[in-house]
C-alpha positions in Angstrom: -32.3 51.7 41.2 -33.6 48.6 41.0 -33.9 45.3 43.6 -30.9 43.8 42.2 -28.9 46.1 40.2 -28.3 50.1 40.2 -30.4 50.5 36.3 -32.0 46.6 35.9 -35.7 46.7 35.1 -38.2 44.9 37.0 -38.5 41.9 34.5 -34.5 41.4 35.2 -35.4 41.2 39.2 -37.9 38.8 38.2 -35.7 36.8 36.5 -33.6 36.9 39.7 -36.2 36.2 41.8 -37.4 33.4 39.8 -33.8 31.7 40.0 -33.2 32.2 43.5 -37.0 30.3 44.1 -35.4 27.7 42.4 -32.2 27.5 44.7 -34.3 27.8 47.6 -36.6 25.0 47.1 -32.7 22.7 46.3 -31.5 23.5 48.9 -34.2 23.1 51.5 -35.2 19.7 49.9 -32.3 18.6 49.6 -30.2 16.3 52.5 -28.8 19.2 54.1 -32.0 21.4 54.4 -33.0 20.8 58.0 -29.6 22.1 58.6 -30.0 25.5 57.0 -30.7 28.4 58.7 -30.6 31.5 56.3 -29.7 31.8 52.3 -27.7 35.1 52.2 -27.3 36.5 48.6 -23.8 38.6 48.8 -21.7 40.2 46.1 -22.9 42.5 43.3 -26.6 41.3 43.2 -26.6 41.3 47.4 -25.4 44.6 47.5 -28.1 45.7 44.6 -25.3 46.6 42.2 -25.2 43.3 40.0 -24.9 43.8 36.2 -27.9 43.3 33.9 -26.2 41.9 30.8 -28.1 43.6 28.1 -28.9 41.3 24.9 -31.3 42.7 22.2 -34.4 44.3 24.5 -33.5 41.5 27.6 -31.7 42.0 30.6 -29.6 38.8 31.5 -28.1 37.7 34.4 -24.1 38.6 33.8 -22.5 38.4 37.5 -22.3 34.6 39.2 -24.7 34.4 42.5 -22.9 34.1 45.4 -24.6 32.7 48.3 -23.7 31.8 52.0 -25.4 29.0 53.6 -25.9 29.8 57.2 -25.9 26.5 58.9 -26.7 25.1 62.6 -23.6 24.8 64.8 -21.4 21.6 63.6 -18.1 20.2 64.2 -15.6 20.5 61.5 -15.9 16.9 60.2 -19.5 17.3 59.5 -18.5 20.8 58.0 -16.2 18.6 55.4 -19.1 16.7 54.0 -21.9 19.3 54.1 -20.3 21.7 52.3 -19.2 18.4 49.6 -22.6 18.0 49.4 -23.1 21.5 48.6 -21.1 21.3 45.8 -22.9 18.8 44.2 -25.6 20.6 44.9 -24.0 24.2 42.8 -23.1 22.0 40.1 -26.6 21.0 39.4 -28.2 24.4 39.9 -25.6 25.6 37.7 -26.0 23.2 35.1 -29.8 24.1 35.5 -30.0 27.9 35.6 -27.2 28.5 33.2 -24.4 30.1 35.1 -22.3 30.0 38.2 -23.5 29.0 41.5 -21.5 29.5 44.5 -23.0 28.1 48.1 -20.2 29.1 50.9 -21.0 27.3 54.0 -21.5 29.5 56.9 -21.8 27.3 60.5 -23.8 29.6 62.4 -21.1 28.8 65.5 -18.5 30.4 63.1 -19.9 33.9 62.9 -19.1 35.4 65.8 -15.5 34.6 65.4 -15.3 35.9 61.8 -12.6 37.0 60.8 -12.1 40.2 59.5 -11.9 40.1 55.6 -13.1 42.1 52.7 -15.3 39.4 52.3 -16.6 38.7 55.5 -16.9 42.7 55.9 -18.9 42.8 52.4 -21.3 40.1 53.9 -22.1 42.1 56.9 -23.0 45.1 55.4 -24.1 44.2 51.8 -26.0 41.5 51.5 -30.0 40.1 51.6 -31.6 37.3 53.0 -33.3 35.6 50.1 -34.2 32.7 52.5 -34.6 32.2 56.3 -33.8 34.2 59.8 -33.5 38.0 58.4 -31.0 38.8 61.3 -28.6 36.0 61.3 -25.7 38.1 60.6 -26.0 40.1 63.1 -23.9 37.9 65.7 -20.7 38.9 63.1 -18.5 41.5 64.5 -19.2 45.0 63.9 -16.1 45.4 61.5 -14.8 49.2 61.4 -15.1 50.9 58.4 -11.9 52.7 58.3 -9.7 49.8 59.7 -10.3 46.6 56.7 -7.0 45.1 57.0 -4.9 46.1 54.2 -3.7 42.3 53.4 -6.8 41.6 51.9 -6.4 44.5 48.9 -3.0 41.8 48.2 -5.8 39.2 48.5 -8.3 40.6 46.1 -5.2 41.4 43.7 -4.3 37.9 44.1 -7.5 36.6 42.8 -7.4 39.1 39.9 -4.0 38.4 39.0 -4.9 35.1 38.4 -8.0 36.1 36.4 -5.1 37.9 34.1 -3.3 34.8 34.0 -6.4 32.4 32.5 -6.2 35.3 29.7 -2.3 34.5 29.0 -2.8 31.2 29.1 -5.6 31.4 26.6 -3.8 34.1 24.7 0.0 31.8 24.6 -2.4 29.0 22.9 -3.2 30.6 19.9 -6.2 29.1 19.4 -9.2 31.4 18.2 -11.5 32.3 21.5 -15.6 31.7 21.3 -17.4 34.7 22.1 -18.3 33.1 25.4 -14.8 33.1 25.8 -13.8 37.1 24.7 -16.9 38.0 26.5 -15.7 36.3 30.0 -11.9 37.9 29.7 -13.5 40.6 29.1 -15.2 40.6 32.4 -11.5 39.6 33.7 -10.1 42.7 32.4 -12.6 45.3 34.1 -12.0 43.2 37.3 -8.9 44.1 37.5 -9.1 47.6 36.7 -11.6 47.8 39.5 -9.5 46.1 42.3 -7.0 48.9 41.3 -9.5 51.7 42.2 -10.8 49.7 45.1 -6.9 48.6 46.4 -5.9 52.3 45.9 -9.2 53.5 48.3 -8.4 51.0 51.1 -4.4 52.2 51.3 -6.4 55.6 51.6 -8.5 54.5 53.6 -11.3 56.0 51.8 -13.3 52.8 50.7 -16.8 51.9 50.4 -19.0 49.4 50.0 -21.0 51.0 47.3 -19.6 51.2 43.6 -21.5 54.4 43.3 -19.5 56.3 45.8 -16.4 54.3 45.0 -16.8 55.7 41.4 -16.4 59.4 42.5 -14.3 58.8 45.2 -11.4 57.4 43.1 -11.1 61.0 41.9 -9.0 61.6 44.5 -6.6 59.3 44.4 -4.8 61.7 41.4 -3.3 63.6 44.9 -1.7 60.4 45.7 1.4 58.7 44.5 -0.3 56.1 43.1 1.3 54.8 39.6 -0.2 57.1 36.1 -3.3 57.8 38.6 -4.9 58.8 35.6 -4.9 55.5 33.9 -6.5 54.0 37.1 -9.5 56.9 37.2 -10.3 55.9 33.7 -10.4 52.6 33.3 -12.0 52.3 36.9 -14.7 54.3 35.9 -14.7 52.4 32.3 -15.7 49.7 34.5 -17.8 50.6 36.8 -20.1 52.4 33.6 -19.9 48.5 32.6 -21.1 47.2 35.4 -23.9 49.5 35.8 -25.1 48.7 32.2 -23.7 45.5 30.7 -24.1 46.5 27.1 -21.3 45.1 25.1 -22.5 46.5 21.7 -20.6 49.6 23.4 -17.3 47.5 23.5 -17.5 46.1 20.1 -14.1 47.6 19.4 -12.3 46.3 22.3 -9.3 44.6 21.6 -8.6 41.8 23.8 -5.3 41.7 23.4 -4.0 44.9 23.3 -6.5 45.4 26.6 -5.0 42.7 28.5 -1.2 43.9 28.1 -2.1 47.4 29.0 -3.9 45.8 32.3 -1.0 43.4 33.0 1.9 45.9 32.5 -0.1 48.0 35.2 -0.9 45.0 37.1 2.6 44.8 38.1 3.6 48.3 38.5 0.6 48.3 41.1 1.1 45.5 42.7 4.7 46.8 44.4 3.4 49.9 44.8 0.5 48.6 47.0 2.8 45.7 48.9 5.7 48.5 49.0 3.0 51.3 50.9 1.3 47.5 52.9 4.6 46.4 53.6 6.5 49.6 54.6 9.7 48.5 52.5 10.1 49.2 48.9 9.6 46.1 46.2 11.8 46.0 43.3 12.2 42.7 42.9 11.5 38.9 43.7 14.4 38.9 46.2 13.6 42.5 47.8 9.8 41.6 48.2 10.4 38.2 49.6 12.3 40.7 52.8 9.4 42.6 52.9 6.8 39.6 53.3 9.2 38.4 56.0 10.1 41.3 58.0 6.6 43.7 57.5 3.5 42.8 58.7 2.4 39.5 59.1 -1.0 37.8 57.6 -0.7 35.3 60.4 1.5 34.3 63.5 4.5 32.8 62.9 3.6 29.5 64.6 0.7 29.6 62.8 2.3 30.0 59.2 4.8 27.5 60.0 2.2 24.8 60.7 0.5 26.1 57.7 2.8 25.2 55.1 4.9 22.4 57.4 1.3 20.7 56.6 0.6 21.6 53.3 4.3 21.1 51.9 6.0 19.1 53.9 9.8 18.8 53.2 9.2 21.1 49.9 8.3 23.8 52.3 11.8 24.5 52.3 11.8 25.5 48.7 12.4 29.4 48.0 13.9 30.1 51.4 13.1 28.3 54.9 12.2 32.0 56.1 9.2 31.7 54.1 8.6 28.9 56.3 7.4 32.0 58.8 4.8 33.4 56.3 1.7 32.3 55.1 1.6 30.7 52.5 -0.1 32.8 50.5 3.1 34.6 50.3 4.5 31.9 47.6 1.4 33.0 45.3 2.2 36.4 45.8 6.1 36.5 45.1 5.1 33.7 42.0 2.2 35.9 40.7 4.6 38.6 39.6 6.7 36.5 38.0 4.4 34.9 36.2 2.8 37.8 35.0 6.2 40.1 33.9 7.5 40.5 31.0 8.5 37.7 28.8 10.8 35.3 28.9 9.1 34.6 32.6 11.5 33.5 35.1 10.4 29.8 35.2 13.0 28.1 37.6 12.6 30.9 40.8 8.7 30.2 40.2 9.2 26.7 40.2 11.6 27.0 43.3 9.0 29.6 45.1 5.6 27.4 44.8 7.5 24.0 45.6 7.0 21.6 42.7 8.8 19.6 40.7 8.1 20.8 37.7 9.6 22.6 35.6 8.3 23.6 32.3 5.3 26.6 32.2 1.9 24.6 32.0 3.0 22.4 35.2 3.9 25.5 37.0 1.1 27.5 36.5 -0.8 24.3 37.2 0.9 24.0 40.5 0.0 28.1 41.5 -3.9 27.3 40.6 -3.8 24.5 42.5 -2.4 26.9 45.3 -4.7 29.4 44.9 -7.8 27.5 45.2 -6.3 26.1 48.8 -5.2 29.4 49.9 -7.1 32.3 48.1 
């Protein structure tokens, strides 16, 4: 195992460690630096399971870096323009190192009160300090392993859902894809088969941080009722193999399209199973899963939700139903993510209705739910 990666060599954590030099010396030069407290490297790379992407006799960089910049205490208006600045400042090192940066700012007055997410859970117990005070996370909550709120597997489905939808959106336009392009939907696809394995683990209650224990542990979701069980304990594994190694001369015979309707016929089959198990009610459709958000358990208080999207929406917020008025809203991407993703022909005007907007023909809707999902994700 290697700093970085479970089979990555030690010229790929050089490579690494040569990058995040560079993103240290930005950020502590840079306008905000006397601000900082602590670089925290999180995600695949933080919790030394990032994927060396192999290329000839290299090892590249495949994953994004994901950083959190721990901060000195601020009020939330200074937040607002430090964390601008911030992305300035990916863009740049982005531009500069070749692929994605991501700087999430962290207040260090926020950490205690962190709230528990898969996220914030994976920071406190997989991550490394590339840069600054080793134990600043420690003043986070002590999240329980067995109790991750089961509203963030909808989250992380969520975010993968929408992954699925860049590839129908690319697919619908017929035009012939880069390699850049079949490589990153690629990516997409195993995504989504692993938030399948990792979903299924945290309705059992069974999950883990580490891919390598998650990889034999999703065995034994074949004694539960989870849909063609397995379907998910193959392609999971498929995946995880991936991830481990990213050698796509392995994969030169996978079909993107064939691949992504296999994924997005399960993607929906899953999706009400896991809401129907979160939500104790079954999901069958748009109108019987709309019940469930309202009556089951809720992401937020009511007053709360209703403040939510009374200030986001405004008199639309009465679009799809004023009871969704008492959800978050995150609930209109969820009810609009299965529609958007079923069968064709999708169901265009309910998906207009559900998200709020005016529009009505396909690119303004979709539009409108990634708009959405970056406020709300």
């Amino acid at each position: 195992m290697s700093k970085y990666s479970i089979k990555g060599s030690a010229a790929f954590d050089a490579k690494l460690d040569a990058d995040f030099a560079v993103i240290v010396q930005a950020l502590t030069t840079s306008q905000d630096g006397p601000l900082c407290v602590a670089l925290i490297l999180i995600g695949g790379y933080g919790r030394s399971e990032g994927t060396p992407y192999i290329v000839g006799d290299r090892q590249l960089p495949f994953n994004d870096y994901d950083f959190v910049v721990v901060s000195k205490a601020m009020p939330r208006q200074q937040r607002i323009a430090v964390q601008a600045r911030l992305r300035q400042l990916e863009q740049n090192l982005s531009q500069q190192l070749g692929l994605p940066i991501d700087l999430c700012l962290y207040p260090y007055n926020d950490l205690q009160r962190s709230e528990f997410s898969l996220l914030n859970y994976e920071m406190r117990y997989g991550h490394k300090v590339i840069w600054g005070k080793q134990d600043v996370l420690n003043d986070m909550p002590a999240y329980a392993h067995d109790a991750i709120p089961l509203s963030e597997g909808t989250r992380l489905l969520l975010n993968r859902g929408k992954l699925l939808l860049d590839i129908r959106r690319a697919l619908r336009s017929g035009k012939e894809l880069t390699a850049d392009e079949h490589l990153r939907f690629m990516k997409f696809v195993f995504k989504a088969f692993l938030a399948f394995g990792d979903c299924t683990l945290l309705m059992l209650r069974t999950y883990d941080l580490s891919y390598v224990v998650k990889k034999k542990r999703v065995e034994t979701v074949a004694a539960s009722d989870v849909p063609n069980p397995v379907f998910l304990i193959a392609n999971y594994q498929r995946a995880v193999v991936f991830k481990e190694w990213g050698d796509c001369t392995t994969l030169d015979d996978f079909d993107l399209t064939a691949e992504y309707e296999r994924v997005r016929r399960y993607f929906v089959q899953f999706f009400d199973w896991y809401e129907s198990h979160r939500l104790g009610r079954t999901v069958r459709d748009t109108a019987s899963y709309a019940e469930a958000l309202v009556q089951g358990p809720r992401e937020c208080p009511c007053w709360k939700a209703f403040a939510l999207n009374g200030s986001f929406f405004r008199l639309a917020a009465l679009s799809g139903g004023s009871r969704l008025l008492l959800t978050h809203p995150r609930s209109r991407l969820y009810l609009s993510l299965l529609l958007l993703l079923a069968d064709e022909p999708v169901d265009l005007a309910t998906s207009s209705r559900i998200l709020a907007t005016p529009a009505s023909d396909r690119e303004g809707i979709e539009q409108r739910f990634f708009q959405l999902q970056r406020r709300f994700s």
